[in-house]
C-alpha positions in Angstrom: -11.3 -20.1 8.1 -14.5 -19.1 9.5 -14.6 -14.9 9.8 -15.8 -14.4 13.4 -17.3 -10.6 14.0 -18.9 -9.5 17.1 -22.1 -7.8 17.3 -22.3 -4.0 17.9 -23.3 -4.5 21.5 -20.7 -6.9 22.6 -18.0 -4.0 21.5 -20.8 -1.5 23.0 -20.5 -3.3 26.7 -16.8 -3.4 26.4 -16.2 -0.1 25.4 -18.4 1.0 28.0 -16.6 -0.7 30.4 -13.4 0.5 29.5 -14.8 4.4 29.4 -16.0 4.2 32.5 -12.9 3.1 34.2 -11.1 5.7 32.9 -13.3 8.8 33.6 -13.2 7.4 37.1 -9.9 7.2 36.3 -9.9 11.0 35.3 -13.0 12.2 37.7 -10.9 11.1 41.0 -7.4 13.2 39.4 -9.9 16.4 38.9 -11.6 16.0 42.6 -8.2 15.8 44.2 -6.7 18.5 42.1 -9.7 20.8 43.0 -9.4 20.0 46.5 -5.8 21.4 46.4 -7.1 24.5 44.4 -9.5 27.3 45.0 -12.7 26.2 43.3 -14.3 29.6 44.0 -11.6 31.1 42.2 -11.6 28.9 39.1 -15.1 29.3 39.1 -14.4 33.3 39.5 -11.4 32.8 36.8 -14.2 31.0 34.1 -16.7 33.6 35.1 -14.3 37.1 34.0 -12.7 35.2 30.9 -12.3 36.5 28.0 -14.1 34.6 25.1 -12.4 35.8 21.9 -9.5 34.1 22.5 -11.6 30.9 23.6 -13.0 31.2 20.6 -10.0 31.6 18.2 -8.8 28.5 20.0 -11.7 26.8 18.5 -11.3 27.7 15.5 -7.8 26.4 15.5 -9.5 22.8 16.2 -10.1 22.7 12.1 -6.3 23.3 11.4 -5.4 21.1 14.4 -7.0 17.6 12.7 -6.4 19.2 9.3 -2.9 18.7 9.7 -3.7 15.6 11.4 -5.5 13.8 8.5 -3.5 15.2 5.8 -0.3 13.9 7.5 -1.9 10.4 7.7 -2.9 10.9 4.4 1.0 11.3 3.4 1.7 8.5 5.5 -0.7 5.9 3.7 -0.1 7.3 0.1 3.5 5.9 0.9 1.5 2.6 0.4 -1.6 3.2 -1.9 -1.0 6.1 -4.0 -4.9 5.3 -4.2 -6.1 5.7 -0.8 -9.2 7.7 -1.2 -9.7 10.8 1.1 -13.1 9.6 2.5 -11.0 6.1 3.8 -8.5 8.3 5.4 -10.8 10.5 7.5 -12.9 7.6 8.4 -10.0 5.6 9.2 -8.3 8.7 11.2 -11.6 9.8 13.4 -12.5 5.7 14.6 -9.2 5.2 15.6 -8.9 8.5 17.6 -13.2 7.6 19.1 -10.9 4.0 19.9 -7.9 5.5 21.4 -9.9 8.2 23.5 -11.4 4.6 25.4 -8.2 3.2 25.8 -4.6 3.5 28.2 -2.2 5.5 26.5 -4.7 5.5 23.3 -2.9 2.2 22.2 -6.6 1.6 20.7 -6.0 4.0 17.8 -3.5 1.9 16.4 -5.8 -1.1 16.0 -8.7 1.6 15.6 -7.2 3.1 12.2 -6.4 0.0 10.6 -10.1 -1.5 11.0 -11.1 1.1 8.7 -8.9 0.1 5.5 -9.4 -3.3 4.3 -6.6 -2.8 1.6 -3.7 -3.2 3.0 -2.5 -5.7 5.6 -3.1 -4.8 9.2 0.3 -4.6 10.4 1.7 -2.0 7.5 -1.4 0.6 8.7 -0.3 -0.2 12.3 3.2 0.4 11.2 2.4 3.7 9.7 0.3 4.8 13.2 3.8 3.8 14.9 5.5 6.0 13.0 2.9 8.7 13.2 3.0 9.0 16.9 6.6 8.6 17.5 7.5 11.5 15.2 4.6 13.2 17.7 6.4 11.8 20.9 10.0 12.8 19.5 9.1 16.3 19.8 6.9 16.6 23.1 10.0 14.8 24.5 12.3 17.2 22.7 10.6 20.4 23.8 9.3 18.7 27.4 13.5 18.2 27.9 14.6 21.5 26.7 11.7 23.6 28.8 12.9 21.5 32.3 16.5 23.1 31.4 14.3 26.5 31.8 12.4 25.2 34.4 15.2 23.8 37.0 17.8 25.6 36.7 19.9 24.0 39.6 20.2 21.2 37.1 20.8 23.5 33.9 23.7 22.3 32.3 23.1 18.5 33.0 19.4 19.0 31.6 21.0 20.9 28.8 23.3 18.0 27.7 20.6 15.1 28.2 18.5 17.1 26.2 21.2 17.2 23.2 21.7 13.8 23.3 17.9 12.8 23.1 17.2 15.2 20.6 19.7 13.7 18.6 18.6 10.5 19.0 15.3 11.0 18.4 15.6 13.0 15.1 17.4 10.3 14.0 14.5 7.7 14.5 11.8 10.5 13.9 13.7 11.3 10.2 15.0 7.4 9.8 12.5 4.9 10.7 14.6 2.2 8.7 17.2 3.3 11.6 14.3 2.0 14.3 13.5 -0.6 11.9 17.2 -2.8 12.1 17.6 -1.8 15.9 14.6 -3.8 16.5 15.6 -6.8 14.4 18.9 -6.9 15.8 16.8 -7.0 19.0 15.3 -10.1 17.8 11.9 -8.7 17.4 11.5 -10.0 13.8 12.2 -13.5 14.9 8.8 -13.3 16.6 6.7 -15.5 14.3 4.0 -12.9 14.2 2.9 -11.6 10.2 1.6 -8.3 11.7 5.0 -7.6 13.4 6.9 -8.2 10.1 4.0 -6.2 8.4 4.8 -3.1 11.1 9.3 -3.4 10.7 8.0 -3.4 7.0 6.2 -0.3 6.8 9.5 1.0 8.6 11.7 -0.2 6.0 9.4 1.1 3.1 8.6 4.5 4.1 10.4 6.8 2.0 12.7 9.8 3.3 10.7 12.5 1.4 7.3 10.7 3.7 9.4 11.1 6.4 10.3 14.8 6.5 6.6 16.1 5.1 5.1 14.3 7.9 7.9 15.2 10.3 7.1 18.9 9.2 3.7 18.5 9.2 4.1 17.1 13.5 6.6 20.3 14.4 3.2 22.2 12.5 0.5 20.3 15.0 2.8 20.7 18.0 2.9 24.6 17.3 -1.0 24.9 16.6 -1.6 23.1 20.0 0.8 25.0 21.6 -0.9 28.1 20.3 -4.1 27.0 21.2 -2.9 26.7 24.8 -1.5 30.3 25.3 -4.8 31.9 23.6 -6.8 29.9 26.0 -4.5 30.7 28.7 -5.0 34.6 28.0 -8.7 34.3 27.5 -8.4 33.8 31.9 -4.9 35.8 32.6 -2.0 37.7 30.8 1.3 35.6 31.7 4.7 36.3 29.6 4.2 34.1 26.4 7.8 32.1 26.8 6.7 31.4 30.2 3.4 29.6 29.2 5.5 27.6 26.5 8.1 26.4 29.0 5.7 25.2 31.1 2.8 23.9 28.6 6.0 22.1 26.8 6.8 20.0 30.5 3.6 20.0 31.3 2.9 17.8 28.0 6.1 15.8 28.4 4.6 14.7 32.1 1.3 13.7 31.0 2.6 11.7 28.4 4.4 9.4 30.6 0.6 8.7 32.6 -1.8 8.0 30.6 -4.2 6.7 32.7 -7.6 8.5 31.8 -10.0 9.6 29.2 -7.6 11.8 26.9 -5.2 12.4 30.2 -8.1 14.1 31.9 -7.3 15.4 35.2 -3.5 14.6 34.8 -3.1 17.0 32.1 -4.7 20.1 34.3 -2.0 18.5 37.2 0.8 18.6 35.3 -0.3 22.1 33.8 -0.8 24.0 37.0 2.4 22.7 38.3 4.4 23.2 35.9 2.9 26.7 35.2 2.8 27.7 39.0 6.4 27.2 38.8 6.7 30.3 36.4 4.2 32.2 38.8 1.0 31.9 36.7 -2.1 32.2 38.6 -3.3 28.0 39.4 -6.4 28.5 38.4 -6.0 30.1 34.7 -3.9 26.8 34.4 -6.5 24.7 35.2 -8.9 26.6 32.9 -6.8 26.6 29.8 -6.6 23.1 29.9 -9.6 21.5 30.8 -10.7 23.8 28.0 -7.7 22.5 25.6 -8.7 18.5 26.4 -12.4 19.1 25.7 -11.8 20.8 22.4 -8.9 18.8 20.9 -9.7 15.3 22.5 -13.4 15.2 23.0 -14.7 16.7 20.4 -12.8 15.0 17.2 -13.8 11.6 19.2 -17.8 12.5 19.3 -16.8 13.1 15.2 -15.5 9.7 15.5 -18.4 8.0 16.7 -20.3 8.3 13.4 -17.4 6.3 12.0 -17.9 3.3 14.4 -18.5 0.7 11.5 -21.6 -1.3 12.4 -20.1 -5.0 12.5 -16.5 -4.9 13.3 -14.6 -8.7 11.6 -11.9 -8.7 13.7 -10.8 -12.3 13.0 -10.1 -10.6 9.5 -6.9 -9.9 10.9 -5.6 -12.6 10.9 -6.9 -13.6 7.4 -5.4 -10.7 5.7 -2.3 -11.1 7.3 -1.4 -14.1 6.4 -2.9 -13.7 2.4 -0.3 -10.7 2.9 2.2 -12.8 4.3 1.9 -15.8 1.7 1.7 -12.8 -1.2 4.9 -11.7 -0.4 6.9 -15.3 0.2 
């Protein structure tokens, strides 16, 4: 089988293409929301900030995709005790440059595995799965629990919907083997695909001790972001600390369920200062914090992941070392 790769500027126009779209995408959410707000007085808000906790934020960035490549790293040892620490940063940073370009970052999945050409696609693709539902589990987890805080009309049915999703979702997040025969017995591994058996694979193989460090090591990211947010927030007002959580923690659950921009751009900052305004804290501080928050934990570790743009990318390799994999294994 002839291996077909595309040339750096083919993936260039298409990337460009799909970039641009989405800071439209993101530029049109920002102008609206401004239009709603005060623009003098987030301009006034930027303007009397308060840069030391801006810039312990930033700092925080190196602990933030610290924990981010070390849990990957626990992720693909499950795999190849072997994997060497230079493959899994490299591997880590092109699929997040990938994902920032894409609709819901689905590009990072595809992104990550195009970077390690030792194991079959479908098991690294597997392993991403896993990596962002553990991720999803608890911004849906907290994003439920903070609405009980938020409406409280609905208290007590928001209390026991939360319950029952947690539940469920600790289950998958700590049981991927769970996940793994719910989808068979939906007849997904009838589909006669070897990357989809590669990805209910990396399910099945994933030890539980993987499983909790990783889990951990999410519940760890979640409360660095979270952090970053509230010093961020206080570098441009004081609001009660619970407060901010509650409403960071649904404003993260409502973005997740639109991502339609460049790393959620503009609907991030709308779900923020509604969600926030809610618990009476001043619109444009909310807007502030997290422009600031997208720009330093999305933007910046995707300029990082430019230099790991390879500089001819074999896709039709995919298919050639999933089925070596798939005959290796019959």
């Amino acid at each position: 089988m002839e291996n077909v790769e595309q040339s750096p500027d083919i993936i260039r126009r298409k990337s460009t293409r799909r970039f641009l779209f989405r800071a439209v995408a993101g530029i049109v959410i920002l102008v609206a929301l401004g239009s709603l707000l005060d623009f003098s007085e987030i301009v006034s808000t930027a303007k009397n900030a308060h840069p030391v906790y801006a810039l312990i934020a930033l700092a925080l960035v190196i602990p933030n995709v610290s924990v981010q490549i070390f849990k990957w790293r626990v992720l693909l040892r499950s795999h190849d005790h072997g994997v060497r620490l230079k493959t899994v940063i490299s591997s880590f940073f092109f699929g997040l440059a990938i994902g920032t370009l894409t609709p819901g970052q689905i590009g990072e999945f595809g992104g990550r595995a195009l970077r390690i050409d030792t194991e079959r696609p479908g098991l690294i693709v597997g392993l991403t799965v896993l990596d962002k539902i553990q991720f999803m589990a608890v911004i849906i987890i907290a994003g439920l629990w903070s609405f009980a805080f938020l409406f409280m009309e609905q208290q007590m049915m928001l209390i026991i919907v939360a319950s029952v999703v947690t539940l469920l979702l600790m289950a998958i997040g700590f049981f991927p083997k769970l996940l793994s025969s719910v989808l068979n017995r939906m007849g997904i591994g009838r589909l006669r695909r070897q990357v989809i058996a590669d990805i209910l694979e990396s399910f099945q193989t994933v030890g539980r001790k993987t499983v909790t460090v990783s889990f951990l090591l999410t519940l760890a990211l979640y409360v660095i972001i979270l952090a970053q947010f509230i010093l961020l927030l206080f570098s441009f007002t004081e609001p009660p600390i619970l407060d901010a959580a509650i409403g960071f923690a649904a404003a993260l659950f409502a973005k997740s369920a639109l991502p339609i921009s460049i790393g959620d751009l503009g609907v991030r900052e709308a779900a923020t200062v509604f969600f926030l305004s809610m618990k009476k804290i001043p619109e444009a501080a909310s807007f502030n914090a997290s422009f600031l928050l997208s720009v330093m934990n999305i933007f910046l570790p995707a300029l990082i992941g430019a230099f790991f743009v390879p500089r001819k990318l074999a896709l039709k390799s995919w298919g050639m070392r999933s089925e070596e994999g798939g005959q290796a294994t019959e």
